[in-house]
N, C-alpha and C positions, 0 to 999 in steps of 0.2 A: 636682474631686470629692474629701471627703472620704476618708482612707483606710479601708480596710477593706470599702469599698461592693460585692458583686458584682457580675457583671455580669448578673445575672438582677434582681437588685435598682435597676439603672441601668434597666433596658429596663422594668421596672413603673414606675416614676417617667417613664420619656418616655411612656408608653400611657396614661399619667396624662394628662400634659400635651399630650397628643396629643384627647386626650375635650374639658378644658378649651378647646381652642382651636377643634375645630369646634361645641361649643354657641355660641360667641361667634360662630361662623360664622353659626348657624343662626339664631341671633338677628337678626341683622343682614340676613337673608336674609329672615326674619318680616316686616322693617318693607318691603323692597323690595314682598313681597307684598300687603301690607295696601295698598300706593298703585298700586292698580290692576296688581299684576303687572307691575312697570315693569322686573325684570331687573336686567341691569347693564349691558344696553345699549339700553332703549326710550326713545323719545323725551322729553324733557324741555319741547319747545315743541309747539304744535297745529299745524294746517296752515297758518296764513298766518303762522306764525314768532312768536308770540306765547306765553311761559310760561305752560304747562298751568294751568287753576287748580284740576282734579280731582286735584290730588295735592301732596303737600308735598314742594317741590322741595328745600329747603333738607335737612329732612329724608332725602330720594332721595342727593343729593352726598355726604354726610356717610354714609351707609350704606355707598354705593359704594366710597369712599375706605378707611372698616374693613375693609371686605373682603379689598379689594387687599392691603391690608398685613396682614392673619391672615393670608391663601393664600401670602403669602412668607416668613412664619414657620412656617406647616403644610410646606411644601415643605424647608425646613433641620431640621425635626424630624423630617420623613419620613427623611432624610438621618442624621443622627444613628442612628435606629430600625436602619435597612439595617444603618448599620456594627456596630452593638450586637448584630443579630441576629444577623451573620455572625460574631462574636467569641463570641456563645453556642453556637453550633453548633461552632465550632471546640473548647470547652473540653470540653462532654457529649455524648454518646451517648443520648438522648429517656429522659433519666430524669425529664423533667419536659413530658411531649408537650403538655398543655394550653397550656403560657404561651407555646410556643413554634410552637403552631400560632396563638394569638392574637397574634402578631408578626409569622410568615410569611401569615397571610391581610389583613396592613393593606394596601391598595390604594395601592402605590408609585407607578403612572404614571398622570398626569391624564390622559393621551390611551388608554387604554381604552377600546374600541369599544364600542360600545350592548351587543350580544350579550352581554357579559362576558368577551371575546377579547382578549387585547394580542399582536400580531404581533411574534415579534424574531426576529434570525438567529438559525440553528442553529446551538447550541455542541454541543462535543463531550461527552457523557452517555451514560449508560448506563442502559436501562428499568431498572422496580426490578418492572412489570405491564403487563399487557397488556386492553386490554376488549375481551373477547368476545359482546357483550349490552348494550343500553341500550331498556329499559324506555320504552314511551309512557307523554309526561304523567309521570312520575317525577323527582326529585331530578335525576340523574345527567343526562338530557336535558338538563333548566331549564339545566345548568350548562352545557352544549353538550359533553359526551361526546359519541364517533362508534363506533361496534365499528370496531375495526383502529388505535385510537388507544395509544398505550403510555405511559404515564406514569413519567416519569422522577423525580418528587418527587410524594410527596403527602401533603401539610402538611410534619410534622418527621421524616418517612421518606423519604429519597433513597439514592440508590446510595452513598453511604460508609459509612450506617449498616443498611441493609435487610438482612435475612440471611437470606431466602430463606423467608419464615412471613408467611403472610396475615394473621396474628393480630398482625404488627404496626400491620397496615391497620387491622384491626379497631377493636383499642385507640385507635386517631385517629377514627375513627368513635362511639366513644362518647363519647368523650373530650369531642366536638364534636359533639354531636349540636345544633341548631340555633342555629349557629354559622357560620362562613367558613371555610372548609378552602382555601389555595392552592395549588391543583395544576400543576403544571410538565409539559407534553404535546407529545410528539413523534406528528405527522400530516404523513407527508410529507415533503418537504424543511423546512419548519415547524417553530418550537418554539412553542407558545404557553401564555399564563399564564389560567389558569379558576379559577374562584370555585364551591366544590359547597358546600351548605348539606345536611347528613346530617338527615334529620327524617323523620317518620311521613307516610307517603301513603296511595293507596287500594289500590299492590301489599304486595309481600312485603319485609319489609326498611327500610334505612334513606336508600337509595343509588338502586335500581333498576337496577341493572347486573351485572355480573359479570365477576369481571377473573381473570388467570389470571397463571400465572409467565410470562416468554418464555420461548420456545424452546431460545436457547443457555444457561439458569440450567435446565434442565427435562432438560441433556445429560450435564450436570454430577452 
């Protein structure tokens, strides 16, 4: 890297190159569907073992092949992104909560469950909130909120920098309003990683929820 680049400046240039390489995805993913929705693993011969001729096989191989090797450069730039994020978090205090809630919402782990859940052990954290309320059919729902769920980050608000003001939520709430907010959730022995998209429903609000201090910041 050239000198003098920050590192807010690095992480816009990988989000860059992050965009570039799933169009190229999606490209390639275009032609899989145009031949019959063939995937990247549907069959390439008919039933008695003879090549399809409803579809352009040569075509299909060659698709498949881009793929594999974009998903293996998306997965090192995903890598890259992590380390950038966590170096930007290290140097500020959300003086700039959009870029960096548009870096903590990229979708790090392929194996993300359909729900929009990623199960991992429980590290040691501190709530920053607590939901006491989750609205039917609302935002906060979609995302899989629970009432009794405590959130330990949400987006570029976590326990190192939260200071005890709802209005820091807020500000990430507008900030992002239909957008990918990634939230960090303690439920249970459970941490898990959700995805809230902040936008206009049929209730009150942006969210559908209502989260409150914990207890022990509420003693204080």
């Amino acid at each position: 890297m050239a000198a003098g680049i920050t590192t807010k400046e690095r992480l816009e240039r990988l989000m860059a190159a992050k965009a570039q390489l799933e169009a190229q995805i999606s490209k390639h993913g275009q032609i899989l569907a145009a031949n019959d929705n063939v995937g990247m693993s549907g069959p390439l011969v008919d039933l008695e073992g003879f090549p399809r001729n409803d579809i352009d096989i040569y075509q299909v191989r060659q698709a498949r092949q881009s793929i594999i090797c974009l998903q293996n450069d998306h997965k090192e730039l995903m890598d890259q992104i992590q380390a950038q994020l966590n170096l930007y978090h290290s140097e500020i205090a959300t003086t700039d909560p959009e870029l960096v809630n548009r870096a903590s919402a990229l979708d790090l782990d392929s194996d993300r469950t359909a729900g929009g859940a990623n199960i991992t052990n429980l590290a040691p954290a501190r709530a920053i909130v607590v939901v006491n309320l989750v609205s039917p059919n609302s935002p906060a729902e979609d995302a899989g909120l629970c009432v009794g769920d405590a959130i330990l980050r949400f987006g570029s608000v976590n326990s190192d920098n939260f200071k005890g003001d709802l209005g820091q939520i807020g500000e990430v709430v507008r900030n992002m309003q239909n957008q990918n907010v990634q939230l960090k959730v303690k439920r249970g022995e459970q941490q898990l990683d959700l995805i809230l998209v902040p936008k206009t429903w049929s209730g009150r609000g942006l969210l559908g929820c209502n989260i409150v201090l914990p207890p022990e910041a509420m003693e204080h």
